[in-house]
Backbone as JSON, one array per atom type, in Angstrom:
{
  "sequence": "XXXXXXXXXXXXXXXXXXXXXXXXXXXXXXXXXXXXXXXXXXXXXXXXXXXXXXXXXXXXXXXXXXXXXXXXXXXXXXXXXXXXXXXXXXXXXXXXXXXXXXXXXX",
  "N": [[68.45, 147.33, -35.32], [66.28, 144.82, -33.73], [65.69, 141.38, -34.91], [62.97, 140.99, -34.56], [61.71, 143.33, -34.87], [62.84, 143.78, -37.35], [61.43, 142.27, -38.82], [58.67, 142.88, -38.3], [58.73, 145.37, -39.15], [59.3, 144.56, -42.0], [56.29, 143.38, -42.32], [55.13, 145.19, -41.99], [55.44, 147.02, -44.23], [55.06, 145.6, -46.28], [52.12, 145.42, -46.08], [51.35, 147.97, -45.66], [52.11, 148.5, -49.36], [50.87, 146.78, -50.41], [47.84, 146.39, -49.8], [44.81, 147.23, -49.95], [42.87, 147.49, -48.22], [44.48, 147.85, -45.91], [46.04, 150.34, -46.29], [44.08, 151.9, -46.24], [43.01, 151.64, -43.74], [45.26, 152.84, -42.73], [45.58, 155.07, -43.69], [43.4, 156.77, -42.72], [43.41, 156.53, -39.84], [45.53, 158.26, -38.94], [45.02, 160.25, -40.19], [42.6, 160.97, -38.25], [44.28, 161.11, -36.19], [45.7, 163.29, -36.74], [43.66, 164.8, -36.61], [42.95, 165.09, -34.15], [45.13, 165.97, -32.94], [44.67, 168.85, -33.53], [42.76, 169.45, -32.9], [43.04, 169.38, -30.02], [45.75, 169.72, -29.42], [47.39, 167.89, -28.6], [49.2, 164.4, -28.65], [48.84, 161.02, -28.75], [50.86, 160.05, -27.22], [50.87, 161.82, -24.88], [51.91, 162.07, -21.66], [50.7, 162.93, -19.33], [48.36, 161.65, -18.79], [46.93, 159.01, -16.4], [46.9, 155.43, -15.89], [44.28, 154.73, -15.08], [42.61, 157.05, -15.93], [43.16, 156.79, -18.59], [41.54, 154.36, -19.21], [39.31, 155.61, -18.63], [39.02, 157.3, -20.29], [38.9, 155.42, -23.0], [36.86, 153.56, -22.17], [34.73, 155.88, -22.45], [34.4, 156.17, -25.15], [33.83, 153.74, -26.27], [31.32, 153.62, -25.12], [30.24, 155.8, -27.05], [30.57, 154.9, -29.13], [28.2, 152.41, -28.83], [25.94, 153.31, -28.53], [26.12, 154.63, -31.5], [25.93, 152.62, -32.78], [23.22, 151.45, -31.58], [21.69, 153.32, -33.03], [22.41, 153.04, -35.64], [21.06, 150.95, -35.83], [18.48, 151.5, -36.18], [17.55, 152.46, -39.04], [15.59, 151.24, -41.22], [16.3, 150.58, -43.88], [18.42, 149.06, -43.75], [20.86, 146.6, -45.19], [20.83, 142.75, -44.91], [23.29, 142.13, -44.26], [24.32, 144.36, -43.49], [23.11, 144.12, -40.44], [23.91, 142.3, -39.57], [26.7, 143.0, -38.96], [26.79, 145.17, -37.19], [25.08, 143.87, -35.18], [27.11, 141.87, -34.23], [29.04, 143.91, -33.65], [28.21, 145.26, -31.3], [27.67, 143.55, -29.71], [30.15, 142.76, -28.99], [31.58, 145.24, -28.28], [29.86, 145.44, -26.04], [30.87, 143.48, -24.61], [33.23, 144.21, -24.09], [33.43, 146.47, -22.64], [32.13, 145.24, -20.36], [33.88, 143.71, -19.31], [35.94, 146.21, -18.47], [34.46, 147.3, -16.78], [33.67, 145.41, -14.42], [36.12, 144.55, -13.54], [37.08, 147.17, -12.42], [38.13, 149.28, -14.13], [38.69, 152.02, -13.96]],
  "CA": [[67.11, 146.8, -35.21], [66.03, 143.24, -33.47], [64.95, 140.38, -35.98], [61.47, 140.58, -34.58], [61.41, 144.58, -35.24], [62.77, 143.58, -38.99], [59.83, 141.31, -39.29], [57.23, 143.67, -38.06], [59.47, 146.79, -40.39], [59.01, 143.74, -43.76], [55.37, 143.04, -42.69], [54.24, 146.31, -42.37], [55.6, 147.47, -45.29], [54.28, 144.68, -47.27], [50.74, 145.42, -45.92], [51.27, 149.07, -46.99], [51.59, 148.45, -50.2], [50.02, 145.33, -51.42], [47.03, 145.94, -49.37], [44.5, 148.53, -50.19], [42.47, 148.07, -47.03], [45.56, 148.81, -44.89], [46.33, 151.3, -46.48], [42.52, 152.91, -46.15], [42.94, 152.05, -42.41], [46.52, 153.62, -42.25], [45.02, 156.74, -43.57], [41.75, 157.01, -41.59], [44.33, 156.08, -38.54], [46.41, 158.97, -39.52], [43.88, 161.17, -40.15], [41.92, 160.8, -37.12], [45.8, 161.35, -35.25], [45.93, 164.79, -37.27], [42.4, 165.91, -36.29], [43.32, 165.41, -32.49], [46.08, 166.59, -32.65], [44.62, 169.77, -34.42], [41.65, 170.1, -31.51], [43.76, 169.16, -28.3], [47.26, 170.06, -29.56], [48.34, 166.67, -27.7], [49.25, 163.05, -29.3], [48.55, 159.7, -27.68], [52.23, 160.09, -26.29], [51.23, 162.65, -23.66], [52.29, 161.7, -20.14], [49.98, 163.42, -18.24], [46.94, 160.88, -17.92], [47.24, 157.76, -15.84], [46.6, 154.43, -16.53], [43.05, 155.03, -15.07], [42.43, 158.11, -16.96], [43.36, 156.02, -20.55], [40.57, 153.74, -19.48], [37.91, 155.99, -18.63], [38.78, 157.34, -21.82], [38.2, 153.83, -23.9], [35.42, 153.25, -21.65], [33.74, 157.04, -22.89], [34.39, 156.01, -26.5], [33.23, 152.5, -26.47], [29.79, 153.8, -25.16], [29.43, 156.28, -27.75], [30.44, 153.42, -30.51], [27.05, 151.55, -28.54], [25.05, 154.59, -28.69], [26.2, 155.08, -32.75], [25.19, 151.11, -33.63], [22.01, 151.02, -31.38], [21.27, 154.21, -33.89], [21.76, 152.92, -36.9], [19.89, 150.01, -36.03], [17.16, 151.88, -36.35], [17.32, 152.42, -40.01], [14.62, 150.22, -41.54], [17.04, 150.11, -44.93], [19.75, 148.09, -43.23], [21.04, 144.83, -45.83], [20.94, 141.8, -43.68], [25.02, 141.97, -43.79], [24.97, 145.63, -41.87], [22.53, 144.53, -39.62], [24.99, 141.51, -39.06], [27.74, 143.66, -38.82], [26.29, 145.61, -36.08], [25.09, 142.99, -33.88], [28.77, 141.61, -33.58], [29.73, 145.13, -32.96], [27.59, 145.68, -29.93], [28.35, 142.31, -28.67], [32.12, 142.83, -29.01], [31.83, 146.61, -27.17], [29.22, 145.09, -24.46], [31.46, 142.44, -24.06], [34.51, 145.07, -24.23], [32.75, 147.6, -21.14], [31.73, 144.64, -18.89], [35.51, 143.54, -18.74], [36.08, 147.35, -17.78], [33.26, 147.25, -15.3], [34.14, 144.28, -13.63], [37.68, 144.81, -13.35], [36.86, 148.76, -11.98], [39.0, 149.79, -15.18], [37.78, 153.73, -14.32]],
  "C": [[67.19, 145.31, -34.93], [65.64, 142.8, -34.79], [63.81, 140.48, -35.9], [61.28, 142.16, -34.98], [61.6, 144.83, -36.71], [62.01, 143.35, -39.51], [58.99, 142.16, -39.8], [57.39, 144.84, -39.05], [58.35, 145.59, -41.71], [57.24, 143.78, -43.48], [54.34, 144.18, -43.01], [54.4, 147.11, -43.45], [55.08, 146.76, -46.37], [52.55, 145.3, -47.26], [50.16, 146.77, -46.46], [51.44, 149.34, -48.08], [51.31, 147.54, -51.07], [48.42, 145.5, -51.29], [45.77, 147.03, -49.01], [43.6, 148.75, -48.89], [43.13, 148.58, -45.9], [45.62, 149.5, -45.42], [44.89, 152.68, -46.15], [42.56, 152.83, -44.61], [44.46, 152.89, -42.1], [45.8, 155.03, -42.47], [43.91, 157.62, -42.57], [42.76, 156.8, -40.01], [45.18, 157.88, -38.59], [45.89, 160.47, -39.69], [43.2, 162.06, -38.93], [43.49, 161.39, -35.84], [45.8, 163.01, -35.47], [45.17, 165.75, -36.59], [42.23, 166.12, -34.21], [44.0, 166.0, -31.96], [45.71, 168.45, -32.36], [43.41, 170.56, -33.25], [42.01, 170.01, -30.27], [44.85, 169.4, -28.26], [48.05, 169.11, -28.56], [48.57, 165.29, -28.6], [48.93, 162.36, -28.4], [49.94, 159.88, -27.09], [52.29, 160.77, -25.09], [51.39, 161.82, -22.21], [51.82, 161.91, -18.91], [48.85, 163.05, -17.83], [47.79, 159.89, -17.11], [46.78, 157.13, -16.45], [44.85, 154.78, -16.64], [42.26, 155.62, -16.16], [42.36, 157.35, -18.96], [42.13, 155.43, -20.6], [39.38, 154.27, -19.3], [37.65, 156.86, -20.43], [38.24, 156.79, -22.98], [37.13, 154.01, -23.21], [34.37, 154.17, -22.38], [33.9, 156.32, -24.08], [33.75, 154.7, -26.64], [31.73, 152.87, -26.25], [29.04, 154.56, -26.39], [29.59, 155.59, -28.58], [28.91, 152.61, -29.9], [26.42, 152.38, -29.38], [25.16, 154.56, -30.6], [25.34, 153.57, -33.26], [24.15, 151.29, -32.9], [21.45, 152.16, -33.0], [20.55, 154.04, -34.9], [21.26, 151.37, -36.94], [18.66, 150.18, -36.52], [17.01, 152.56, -37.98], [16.76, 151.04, -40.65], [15.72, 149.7, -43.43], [18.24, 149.37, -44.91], [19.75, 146.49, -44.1], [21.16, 144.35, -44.26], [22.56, 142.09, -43.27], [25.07, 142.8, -42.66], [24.12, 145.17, -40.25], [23.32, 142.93, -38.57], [26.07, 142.14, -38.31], [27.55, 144.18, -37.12], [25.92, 145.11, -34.91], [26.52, 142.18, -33.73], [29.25, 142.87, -33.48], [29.37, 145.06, -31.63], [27.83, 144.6, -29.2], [29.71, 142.11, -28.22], [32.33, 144.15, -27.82], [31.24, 146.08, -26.22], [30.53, 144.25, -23.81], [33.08, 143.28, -23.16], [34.44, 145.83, -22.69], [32.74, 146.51, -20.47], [33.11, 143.93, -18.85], [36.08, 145.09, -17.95], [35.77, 147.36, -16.29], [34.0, 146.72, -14.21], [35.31, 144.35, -12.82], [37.94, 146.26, -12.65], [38.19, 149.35, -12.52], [38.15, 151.13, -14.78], [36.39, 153.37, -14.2]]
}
């Protein structure tokens, strides 16, 4: 193993277990890997999209992440935080698609 692959080995092992929100995104990461696996019987490793193909992929998923925050915008019980939260989401994905766009990523 390189020095910089030692690093990344020590840091990620640190982060798994010191760090209970990594660890809640390792699982939900992990998870989410299982349940794809489990409905497409493929991993992210398959070989058979193109580059293209990856991005029309992101591209589909980023819209329905819009589509999910315009949503729950529309809950009138939203703390100020979520409704924070949410508008830097949608600004981060808009921002995310019109680099796609632009670029005729798919």
């Amino acid at each position: 193993m390189s020095a910089v692959e030692d690093k990344l080995s020590e840091e990620y092992e640190w982060y798994c277990t010191n760090d209970n929100t990594q660890k809640l995104l390792r699982f939900e990461l992990q998870k989410r890997a299982s349940e794809g696996f489990a409905k497409y019987g493929v991993t992210l490793e398959r070989d058979d999209l193109t580059k293209e193909d990856w991005f029309q992929h992101l591209k589909e998923e980023l819209l329905d992440a819009c589509n999910y925050a315009t949503r729950l915008e529309m809950y009138d019980e939203l703390t100020f935080s979520e409704r924070e939260i949410l508008e830097d989401l949608k600004y981060d994905l808009f921002h995310a698609l019109e680099g796609i766009y632009e670029n005729n990523m798919s």
